[in-house]
KOLRODO-983457 format. One record per atom (N, C-alpha, C): residue number from 1; x, y negated, z; atom name; residue in one letter. Coordinates in nm, 3 decimals, m for minus. Atoms other than C-alpha are relative to their C-alpha. Layout:
N
+-----+---------+---------+---------+------+------+
!  nr !      px !      py !      pz ! atom ! rest !
+-----+---------+---------+---------+------+------+
! NUM !       X !       Y !       Z !   CA !    A !
...
+-----+---------+---------+---------+------+------+
END
This chain:
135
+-----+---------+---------+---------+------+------+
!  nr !      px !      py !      pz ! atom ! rest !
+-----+---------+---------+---------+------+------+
!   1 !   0.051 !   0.127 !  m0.045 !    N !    X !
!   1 !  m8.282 !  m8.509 !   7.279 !   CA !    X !
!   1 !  m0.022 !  m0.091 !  m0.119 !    C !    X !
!   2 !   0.008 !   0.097 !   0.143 !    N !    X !
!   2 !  m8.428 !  m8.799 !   7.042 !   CA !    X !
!   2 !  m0.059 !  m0.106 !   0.117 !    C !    X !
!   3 !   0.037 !   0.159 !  m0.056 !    N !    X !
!   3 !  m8.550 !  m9.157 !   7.141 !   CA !    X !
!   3 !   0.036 !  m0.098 !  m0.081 !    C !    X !
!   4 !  m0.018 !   0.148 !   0.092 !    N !    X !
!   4 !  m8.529 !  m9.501 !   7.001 !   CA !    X !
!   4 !   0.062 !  m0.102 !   0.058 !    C !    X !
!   5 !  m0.075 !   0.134 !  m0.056 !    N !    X !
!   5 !  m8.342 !  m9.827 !   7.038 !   CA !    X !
!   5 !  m0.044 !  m0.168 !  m0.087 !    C !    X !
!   6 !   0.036 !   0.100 !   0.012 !    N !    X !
!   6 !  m8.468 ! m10.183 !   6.992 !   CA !    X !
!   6 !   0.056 !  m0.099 !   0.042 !    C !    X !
!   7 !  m0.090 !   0.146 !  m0.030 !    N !    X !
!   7 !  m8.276 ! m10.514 !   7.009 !   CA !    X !
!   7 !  m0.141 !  m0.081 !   0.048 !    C !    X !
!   8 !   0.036 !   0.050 !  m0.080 !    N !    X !
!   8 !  m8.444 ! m10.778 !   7.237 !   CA !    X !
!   8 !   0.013 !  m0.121 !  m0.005 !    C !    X !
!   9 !  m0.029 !   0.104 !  m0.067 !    N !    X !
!   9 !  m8.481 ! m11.112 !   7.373 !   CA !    X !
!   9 !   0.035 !  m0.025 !   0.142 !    C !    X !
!  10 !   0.013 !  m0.023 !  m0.103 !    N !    X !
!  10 !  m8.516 ! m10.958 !   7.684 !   CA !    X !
!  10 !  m0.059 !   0.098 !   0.041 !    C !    X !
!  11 !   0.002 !  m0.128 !  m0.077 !    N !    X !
!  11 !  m8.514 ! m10.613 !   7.869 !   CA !    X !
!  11 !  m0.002 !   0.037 !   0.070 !    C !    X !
!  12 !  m0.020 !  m0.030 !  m0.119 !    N !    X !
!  12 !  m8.605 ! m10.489 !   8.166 !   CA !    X !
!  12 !  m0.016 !   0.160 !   0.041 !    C !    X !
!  13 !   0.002 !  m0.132 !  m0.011 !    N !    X !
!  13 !  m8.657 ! m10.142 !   8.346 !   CA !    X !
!  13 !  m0.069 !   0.004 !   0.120 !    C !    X !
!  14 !   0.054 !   0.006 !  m0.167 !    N !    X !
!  14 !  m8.886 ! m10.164 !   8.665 !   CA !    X !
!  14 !  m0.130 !   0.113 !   0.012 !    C !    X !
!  15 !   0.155 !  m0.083 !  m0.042 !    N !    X !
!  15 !  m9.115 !  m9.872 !   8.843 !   CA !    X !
!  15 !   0.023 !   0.135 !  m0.139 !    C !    X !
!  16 !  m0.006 !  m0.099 !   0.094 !    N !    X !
!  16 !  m8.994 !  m9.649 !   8.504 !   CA !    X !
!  16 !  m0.084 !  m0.026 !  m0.107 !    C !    X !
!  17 !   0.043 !   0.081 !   0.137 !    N !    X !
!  17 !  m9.146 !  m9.858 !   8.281 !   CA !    X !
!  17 !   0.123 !  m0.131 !  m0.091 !    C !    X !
!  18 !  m0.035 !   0.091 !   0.105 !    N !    X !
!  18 !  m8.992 ! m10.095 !   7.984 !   CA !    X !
!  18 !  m0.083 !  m0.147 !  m0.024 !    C !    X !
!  19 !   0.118 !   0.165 !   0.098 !    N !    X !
!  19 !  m9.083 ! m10.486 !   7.963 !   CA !    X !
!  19 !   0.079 !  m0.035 !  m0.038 !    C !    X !
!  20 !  m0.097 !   0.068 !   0.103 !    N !    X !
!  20 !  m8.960 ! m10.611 !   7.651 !   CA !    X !
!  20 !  m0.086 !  m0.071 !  m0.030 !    C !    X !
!  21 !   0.049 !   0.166 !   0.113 !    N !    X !
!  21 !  m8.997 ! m10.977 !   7.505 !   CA !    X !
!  21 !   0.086 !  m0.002 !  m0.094 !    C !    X !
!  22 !  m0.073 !   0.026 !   0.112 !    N !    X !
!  22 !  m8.913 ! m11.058 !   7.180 !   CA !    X !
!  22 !   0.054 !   0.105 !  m0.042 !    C !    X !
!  23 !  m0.073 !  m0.132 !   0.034 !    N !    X !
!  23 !  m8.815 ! m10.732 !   7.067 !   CA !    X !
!  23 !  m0.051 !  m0.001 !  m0.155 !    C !    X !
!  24 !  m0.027 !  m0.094 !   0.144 !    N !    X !
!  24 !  m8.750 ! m10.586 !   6.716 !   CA !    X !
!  24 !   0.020 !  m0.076 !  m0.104 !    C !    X !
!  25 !  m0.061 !   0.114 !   0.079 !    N !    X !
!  25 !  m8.562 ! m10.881 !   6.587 !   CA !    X !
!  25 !   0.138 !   0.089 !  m0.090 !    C !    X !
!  26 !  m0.136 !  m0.064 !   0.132 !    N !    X !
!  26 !  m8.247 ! m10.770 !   6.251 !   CA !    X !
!  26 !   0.076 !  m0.094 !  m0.025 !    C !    X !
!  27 !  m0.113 !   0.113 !   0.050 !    N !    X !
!  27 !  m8.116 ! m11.090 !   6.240 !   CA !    X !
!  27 !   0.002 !  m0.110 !   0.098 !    C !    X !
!  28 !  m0.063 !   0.069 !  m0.136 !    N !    X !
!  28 !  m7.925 ! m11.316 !   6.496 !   CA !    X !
!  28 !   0.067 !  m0.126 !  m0.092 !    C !    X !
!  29 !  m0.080 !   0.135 !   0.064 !    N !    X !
!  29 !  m7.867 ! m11.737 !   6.312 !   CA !    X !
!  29 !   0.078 !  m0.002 !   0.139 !    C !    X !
!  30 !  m0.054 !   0.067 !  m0.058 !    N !    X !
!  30 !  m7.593 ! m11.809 !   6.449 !   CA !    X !
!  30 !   0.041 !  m0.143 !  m0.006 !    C !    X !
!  31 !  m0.067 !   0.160 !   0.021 !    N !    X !
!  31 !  m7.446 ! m12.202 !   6.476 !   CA !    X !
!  31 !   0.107 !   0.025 !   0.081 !    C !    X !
!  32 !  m0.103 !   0.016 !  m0.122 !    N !    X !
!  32 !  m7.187 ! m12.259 !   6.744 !   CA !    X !
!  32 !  m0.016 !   0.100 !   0.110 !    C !    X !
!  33 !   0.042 !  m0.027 !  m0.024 !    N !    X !
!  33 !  m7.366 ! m12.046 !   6.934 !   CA !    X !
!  33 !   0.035 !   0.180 !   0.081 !    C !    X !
!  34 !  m0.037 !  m0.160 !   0.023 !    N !    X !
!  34 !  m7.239 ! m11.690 !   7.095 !   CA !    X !
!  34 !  m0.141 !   0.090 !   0.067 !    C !    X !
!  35 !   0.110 !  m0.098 !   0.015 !    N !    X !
!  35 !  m7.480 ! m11.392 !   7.116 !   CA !    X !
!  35 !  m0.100 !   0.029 !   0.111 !    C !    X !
!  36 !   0.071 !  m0.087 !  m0.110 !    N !    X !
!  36 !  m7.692 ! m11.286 !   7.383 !   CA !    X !
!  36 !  m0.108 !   0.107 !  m0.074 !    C !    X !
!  37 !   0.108 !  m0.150 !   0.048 !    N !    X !
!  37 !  m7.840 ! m10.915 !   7.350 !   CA !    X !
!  37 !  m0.036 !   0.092 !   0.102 !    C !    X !
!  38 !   0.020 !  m0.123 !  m0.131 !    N !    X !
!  38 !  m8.051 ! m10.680 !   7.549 !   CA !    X !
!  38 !  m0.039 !   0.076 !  m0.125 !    C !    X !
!  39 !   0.050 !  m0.095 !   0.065 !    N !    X !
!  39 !  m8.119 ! m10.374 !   7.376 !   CA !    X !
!  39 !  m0.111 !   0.123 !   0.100 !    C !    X !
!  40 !   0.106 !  m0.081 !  m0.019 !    N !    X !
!  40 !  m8.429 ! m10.169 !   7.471 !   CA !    X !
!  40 !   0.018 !   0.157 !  m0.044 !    C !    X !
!  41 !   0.007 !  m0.120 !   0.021 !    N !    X !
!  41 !  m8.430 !  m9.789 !   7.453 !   CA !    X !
!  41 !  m0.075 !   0.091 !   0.069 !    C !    X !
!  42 !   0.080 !  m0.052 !  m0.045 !    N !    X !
!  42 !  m8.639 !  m9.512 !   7.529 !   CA !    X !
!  42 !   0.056 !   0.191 !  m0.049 !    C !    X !
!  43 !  m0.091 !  m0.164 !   0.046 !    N !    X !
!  43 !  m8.464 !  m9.080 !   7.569 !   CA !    X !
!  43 !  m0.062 !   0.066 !  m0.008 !    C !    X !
!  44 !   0.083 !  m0.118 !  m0.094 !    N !    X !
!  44 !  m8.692 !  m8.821 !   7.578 !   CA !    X !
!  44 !   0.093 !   0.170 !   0.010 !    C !    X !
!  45 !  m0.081 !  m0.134 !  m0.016 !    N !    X !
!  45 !  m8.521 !  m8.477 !   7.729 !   CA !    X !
!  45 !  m0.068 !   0.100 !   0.019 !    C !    X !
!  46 !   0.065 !  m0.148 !   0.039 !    N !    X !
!  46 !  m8.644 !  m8.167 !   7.647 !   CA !    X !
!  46 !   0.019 !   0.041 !   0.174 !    C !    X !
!  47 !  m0.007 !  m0.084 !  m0.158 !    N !    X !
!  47 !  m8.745 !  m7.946 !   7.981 !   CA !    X !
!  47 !   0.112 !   0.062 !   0.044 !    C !    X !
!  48 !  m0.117 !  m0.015 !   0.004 !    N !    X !
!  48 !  m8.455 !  m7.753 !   7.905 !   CA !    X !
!  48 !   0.116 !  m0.023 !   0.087 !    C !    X !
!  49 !  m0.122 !   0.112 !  m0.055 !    N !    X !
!  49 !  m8.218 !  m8.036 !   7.965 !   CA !    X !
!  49 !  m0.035 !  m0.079 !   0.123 !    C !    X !
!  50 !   0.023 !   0.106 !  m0.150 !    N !    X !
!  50 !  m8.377 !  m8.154 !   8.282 !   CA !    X !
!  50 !   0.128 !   0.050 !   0.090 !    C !    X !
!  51 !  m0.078 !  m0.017 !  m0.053 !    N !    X !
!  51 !  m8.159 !  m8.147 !   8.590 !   CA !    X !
!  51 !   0.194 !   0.051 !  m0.027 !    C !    X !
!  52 !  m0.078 !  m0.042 !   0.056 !    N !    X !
!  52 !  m7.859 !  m8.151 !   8.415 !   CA !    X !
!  52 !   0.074 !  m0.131 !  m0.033 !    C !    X !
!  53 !  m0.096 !   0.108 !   0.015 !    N !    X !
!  53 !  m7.548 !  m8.466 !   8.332 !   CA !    X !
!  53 !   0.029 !   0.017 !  m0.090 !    C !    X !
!  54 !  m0.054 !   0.020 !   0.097 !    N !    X !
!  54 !  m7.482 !  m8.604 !   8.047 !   CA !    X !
!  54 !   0.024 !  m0.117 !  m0.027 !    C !    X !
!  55 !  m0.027 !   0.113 !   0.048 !    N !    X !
!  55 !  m7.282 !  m8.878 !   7.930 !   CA !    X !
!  55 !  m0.039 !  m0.051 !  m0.128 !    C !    X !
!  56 !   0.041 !   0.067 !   0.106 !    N !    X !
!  56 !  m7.405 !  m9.159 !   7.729 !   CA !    X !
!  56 !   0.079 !  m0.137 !  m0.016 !    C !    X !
!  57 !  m0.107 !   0.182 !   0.074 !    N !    X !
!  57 !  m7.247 !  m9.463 !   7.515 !   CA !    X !
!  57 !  m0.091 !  m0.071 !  m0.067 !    C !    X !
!  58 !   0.072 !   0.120 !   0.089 !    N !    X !
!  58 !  m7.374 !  m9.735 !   7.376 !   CA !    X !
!  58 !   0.090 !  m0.098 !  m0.093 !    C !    X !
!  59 !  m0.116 !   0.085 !   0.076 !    N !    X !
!  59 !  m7.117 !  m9.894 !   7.102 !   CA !    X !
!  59 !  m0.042 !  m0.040 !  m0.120 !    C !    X !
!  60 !   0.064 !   0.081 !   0.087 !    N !    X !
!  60 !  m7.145 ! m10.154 !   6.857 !   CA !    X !
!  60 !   0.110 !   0.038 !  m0.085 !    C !    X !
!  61 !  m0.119 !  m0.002 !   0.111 !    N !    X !
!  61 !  m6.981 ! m10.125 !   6.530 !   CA !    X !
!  61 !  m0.038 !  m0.064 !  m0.142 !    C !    X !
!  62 !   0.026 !   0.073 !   0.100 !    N !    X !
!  62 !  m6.911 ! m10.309 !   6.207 !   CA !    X !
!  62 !  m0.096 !   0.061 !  m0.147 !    C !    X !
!  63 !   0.079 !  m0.060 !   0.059 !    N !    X !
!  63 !  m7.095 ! m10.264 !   5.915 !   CA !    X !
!  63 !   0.095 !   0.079 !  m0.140 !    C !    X !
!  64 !  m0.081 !  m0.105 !   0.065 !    N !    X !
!  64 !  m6.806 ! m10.059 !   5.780 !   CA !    X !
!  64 !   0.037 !   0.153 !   0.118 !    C !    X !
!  65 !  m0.002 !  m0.069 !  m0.119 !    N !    X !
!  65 !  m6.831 !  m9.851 !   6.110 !   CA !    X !
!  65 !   0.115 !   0.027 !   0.093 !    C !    X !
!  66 !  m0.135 !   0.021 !  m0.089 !    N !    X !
!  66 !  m6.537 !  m9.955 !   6.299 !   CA !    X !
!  66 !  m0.007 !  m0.081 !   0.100 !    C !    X !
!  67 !  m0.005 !   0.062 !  m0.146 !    N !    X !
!  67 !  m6.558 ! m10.026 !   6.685 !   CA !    X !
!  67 !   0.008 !  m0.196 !   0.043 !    C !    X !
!  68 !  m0.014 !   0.162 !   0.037 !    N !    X !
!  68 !  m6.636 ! m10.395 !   6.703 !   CA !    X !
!  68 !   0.094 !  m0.041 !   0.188 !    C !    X !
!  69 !  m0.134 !   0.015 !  m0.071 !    N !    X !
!  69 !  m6.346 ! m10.527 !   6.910 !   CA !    X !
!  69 !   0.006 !  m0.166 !   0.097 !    C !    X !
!  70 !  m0.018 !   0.125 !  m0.019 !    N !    X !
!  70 !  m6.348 ! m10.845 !   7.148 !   CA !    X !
!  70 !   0.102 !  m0.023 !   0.107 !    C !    X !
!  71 !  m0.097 !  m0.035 !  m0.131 !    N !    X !
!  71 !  m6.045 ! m10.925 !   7.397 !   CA !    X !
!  71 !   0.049 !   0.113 !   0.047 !    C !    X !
!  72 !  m0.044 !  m0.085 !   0.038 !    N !    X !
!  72 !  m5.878 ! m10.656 !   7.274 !   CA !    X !
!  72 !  m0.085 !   0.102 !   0.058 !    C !    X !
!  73 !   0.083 !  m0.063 !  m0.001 !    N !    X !
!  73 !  m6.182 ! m10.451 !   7.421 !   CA !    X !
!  73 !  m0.129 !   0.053 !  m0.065 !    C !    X !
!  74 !   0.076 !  m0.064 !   0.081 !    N !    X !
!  74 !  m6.403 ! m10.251 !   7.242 !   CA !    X !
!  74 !  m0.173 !  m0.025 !   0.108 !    C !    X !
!  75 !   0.105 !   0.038 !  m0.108 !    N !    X !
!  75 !  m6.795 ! m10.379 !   7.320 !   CA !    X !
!  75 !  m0.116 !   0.164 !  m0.050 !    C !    X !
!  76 !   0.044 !  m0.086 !  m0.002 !    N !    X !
!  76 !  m6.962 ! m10.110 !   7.432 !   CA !    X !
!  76 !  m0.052 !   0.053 !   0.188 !    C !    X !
!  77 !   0.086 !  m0.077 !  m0.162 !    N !    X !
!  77 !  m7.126 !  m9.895 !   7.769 !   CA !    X !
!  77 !   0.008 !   0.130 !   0.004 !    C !    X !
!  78 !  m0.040 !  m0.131 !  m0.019 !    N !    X !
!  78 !  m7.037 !  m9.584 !   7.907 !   CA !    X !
!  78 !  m0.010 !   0.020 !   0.114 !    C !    X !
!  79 !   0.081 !  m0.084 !  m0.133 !    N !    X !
!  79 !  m7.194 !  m9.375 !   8.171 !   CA !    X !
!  79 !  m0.031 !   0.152 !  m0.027 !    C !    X !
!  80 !   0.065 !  m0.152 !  m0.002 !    N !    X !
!  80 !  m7.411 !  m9.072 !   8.228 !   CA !    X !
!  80 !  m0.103 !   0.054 !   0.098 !    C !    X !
!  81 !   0.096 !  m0.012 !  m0.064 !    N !    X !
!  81 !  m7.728 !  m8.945 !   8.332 !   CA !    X !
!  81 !  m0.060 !   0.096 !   0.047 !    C !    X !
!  82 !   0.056 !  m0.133 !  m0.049 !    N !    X !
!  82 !  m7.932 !  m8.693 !   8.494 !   CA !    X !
!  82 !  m0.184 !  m0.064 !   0.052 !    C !    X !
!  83 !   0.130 !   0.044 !  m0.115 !    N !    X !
!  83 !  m8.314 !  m8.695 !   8.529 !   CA !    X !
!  83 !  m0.031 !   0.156 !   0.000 !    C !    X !
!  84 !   0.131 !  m0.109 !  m0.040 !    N !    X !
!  84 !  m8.542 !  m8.419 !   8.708 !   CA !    X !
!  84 !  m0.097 !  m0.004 !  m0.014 !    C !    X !
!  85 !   0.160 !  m0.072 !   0.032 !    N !    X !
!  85 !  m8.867 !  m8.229 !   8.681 !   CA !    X !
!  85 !  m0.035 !  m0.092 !   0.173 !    C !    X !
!  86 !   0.061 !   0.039 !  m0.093 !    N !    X !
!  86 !  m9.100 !  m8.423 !   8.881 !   CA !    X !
!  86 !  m0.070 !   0.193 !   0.101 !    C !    X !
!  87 !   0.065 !  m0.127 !  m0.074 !    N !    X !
!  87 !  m9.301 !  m8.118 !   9.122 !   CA !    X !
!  87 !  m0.149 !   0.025 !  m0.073 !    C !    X !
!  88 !   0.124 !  m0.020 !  m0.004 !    N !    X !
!  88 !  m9.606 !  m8.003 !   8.971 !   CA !    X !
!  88 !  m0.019 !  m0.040 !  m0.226 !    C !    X !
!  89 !   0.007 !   0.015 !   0.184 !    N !    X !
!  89 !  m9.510 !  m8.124 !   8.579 !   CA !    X !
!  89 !  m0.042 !   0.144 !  m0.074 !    C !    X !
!  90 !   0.085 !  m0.128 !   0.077 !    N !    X !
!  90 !  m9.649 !  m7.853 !   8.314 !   CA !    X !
!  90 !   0.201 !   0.058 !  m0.021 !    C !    X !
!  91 !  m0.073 !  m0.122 !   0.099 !    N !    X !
!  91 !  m9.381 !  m7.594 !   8.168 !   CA !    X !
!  91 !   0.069 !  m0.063 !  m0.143 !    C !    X !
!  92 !   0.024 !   0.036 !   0.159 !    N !    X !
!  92 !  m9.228 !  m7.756 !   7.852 !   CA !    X !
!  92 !  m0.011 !  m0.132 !  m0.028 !    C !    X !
!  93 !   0.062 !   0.171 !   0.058 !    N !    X !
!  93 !  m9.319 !  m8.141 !   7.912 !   CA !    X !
!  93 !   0.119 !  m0.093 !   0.017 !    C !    X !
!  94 !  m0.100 !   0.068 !   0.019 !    N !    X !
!  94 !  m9.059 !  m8.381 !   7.817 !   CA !    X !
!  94 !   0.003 !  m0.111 !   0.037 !    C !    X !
!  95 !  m0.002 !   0.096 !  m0.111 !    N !    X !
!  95 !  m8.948 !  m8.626 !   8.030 !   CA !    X !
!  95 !   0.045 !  m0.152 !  m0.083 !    C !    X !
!  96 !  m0.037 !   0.065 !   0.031 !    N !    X !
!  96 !  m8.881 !  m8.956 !   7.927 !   CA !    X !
!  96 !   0.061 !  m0.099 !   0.086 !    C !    X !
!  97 !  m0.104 !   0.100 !  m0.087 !    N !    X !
!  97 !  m8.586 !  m9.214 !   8.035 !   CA !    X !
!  97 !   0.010 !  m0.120 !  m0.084 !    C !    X !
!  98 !  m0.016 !   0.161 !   0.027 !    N !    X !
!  98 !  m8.655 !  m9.605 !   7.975 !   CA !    X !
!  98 !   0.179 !  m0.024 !   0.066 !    C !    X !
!  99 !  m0.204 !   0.044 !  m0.002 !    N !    X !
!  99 !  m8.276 !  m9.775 !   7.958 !   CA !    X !
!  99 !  m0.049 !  m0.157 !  m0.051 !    C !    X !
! 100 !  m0.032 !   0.094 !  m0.009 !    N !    X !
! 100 !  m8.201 ! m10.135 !   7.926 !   CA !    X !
! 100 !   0.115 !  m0.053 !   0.061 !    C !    X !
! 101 !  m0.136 !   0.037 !   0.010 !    N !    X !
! 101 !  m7.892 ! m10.284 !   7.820 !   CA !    X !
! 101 !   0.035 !  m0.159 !  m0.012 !    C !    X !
! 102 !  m0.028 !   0.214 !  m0.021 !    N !    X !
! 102 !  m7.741 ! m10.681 !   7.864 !   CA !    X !
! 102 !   0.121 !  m0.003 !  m0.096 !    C !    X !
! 103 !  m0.158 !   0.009 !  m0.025 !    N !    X !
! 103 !  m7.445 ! m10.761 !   7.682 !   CA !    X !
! 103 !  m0.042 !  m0.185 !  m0.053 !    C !    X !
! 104 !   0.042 !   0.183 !  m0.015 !    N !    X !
! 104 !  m7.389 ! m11.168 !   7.704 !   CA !    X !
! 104 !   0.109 !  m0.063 !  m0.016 !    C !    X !
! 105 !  m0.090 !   0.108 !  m0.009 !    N !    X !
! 105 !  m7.195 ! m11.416 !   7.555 !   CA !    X !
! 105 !   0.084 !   0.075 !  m0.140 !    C !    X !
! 106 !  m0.064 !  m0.056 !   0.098 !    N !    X !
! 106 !  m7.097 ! m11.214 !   7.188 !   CA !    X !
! 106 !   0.046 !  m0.045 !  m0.061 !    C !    X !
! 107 !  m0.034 !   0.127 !   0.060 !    N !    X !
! 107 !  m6.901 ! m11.450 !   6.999 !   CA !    X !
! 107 !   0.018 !   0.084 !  m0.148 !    C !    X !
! 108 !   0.015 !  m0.066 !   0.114 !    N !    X !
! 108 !  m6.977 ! m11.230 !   6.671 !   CA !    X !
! 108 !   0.018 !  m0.065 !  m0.119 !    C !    X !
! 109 !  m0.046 !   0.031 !   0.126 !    N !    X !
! 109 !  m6.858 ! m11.331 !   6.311 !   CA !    X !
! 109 !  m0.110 !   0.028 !  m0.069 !    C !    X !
! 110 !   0.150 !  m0.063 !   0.109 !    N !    X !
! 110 !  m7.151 ! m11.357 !   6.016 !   CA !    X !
! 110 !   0.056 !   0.147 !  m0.026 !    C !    X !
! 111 !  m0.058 !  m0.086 !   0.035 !    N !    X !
! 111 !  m7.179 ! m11.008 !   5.907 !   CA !    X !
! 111 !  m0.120 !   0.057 !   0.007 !    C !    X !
! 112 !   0.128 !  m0.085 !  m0.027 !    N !    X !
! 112 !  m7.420 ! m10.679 !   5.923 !   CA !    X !
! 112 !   0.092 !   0.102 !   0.152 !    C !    X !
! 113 !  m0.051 !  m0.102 !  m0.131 !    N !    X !
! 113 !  m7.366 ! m10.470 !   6.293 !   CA !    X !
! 113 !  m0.076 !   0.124 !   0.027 !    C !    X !
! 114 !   0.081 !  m0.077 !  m0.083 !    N !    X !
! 114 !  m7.510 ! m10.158 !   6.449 !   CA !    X !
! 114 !   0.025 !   0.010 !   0.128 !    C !    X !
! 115 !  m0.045 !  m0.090 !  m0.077 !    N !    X !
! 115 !  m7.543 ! m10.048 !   6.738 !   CA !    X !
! 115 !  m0.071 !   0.153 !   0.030 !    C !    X !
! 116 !   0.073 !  m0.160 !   0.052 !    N !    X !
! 116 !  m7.539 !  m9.642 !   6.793 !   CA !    X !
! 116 !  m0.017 !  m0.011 !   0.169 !    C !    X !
! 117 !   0.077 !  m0.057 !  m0.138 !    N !    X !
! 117 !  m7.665 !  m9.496 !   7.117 !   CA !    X !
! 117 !   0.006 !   0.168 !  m0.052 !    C !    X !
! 118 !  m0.071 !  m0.154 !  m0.007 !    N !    X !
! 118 !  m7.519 !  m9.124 !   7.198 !   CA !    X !
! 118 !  m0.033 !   0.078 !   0.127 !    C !    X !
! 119 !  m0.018 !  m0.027 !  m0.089 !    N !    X !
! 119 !  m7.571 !  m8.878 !   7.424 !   CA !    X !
! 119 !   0.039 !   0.130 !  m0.010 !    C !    X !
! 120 !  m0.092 !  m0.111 !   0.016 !    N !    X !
! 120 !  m7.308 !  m8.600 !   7.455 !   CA !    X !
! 120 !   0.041 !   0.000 !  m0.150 !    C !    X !
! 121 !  m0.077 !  m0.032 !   0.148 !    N !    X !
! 121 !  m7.193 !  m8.507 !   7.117 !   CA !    X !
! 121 !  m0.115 !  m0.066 !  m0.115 !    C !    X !
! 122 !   0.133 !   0.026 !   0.091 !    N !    X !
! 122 !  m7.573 !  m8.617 !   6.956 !   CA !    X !
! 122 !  m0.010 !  m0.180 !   0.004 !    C !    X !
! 123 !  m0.013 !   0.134 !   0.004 !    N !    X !
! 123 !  m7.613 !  m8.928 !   6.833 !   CA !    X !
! 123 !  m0.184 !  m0.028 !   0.030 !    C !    X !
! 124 !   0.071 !  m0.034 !  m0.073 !    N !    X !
! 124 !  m7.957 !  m9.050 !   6.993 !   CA !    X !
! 124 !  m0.073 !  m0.110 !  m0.138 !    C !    X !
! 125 !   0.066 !   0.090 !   0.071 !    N !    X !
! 125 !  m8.049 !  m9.355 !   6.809 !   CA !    X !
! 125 !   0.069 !  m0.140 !  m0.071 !    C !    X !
! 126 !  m0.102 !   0.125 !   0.016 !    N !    X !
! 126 !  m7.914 !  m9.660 !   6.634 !   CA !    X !
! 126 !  m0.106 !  m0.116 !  m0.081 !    C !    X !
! 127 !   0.097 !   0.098 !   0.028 !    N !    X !
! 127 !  m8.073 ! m10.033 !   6.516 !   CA !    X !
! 127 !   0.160 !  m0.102 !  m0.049 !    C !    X !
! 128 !  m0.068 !   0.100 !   0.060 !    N !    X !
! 128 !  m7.875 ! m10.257 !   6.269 !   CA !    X !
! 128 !  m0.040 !  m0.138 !   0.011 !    C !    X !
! 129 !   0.005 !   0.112 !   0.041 !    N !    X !
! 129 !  m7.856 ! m10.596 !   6.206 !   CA !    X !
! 129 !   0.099 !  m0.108 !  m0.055 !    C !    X !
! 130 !  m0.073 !   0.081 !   0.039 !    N !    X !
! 130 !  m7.736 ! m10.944 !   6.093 !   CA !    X !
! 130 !   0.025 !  m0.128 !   0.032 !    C !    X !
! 131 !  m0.029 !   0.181 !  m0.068 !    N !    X !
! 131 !  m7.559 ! m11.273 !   6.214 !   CA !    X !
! 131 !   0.012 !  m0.054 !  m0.085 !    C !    X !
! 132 !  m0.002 !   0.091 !   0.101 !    N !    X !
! 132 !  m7.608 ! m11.538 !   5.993 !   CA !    X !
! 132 !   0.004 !  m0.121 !   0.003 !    C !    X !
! 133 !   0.007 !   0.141 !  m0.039 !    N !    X !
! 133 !  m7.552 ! m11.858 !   5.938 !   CA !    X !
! 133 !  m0.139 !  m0.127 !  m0.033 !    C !    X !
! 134 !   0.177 !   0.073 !   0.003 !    N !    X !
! 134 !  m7.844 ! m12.124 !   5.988 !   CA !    X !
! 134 !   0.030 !  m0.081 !  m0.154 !    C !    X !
! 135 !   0.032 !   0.089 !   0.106 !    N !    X !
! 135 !  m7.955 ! m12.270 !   5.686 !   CA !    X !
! 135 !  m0.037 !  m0.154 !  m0.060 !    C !    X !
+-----+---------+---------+---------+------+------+
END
């Protein structure tokens, strides 16, 4: 599996399509201010792997790669998915799974972050960035 991930202003997922605003922003001024983030992503699964479960994460980490931590909880998303062969698809054609993620209210420290995006043991995709202070 491969796909991409894009930070947001705003993310949605409707009908199996992706509407993103403001997307493919690296740096978050902060002031007083705590975070709001949707992250945008897009899976594609080999024919293969159709009809088939697999868990996926979504975890943010520092830019020394250590589980970024808030209320003694680690921010992050954890699930797992399964898509099928539509009826009549070709032999071979790879399916793709739009995702859209919220997390709201990040009270994040200046710094550089990622977040990775996983699915099963493979790491899928990941998009850095930086909180900074306004100038």
């Amino acid at each position: 599996m491969h796909g991409w991930l894009i930070l947001c202003d705003f993310a949605e997922v409707l009908n199996g399509k992706l509407y993103i605003q403001g997307g493919g922003w690296s740096r978050f001024t902060r002031g007083a201010d705590r975070m709001n983030v949707y992250l945008a992503s897009k899976v594609l699964v080999p024919w293969v792997d159709t009809n088939q479960r697999f868990p996926l994460s979504l975890k943010l980490v520092s830019d020394d790669g250590a589980p970024v931590v808030i209320d003694n909880h680690p921010v992050e998303i954890q699930g797992e998915f399964e898509v099928g062969r539509p009826p009549g698809l070709a032999h071979g054609t790879e399916m793709d799974v739009p995702l859209a993620f919220h997390f709201e209210g990040l009270p994040l420290p200046y710094g550089r972050y990622r977040w990775e995006l996983q699915i099963g043991d493979s790491s899928i995709a990941d998009v850095a960035f930086d909180v900074i202070a306004p100038s």
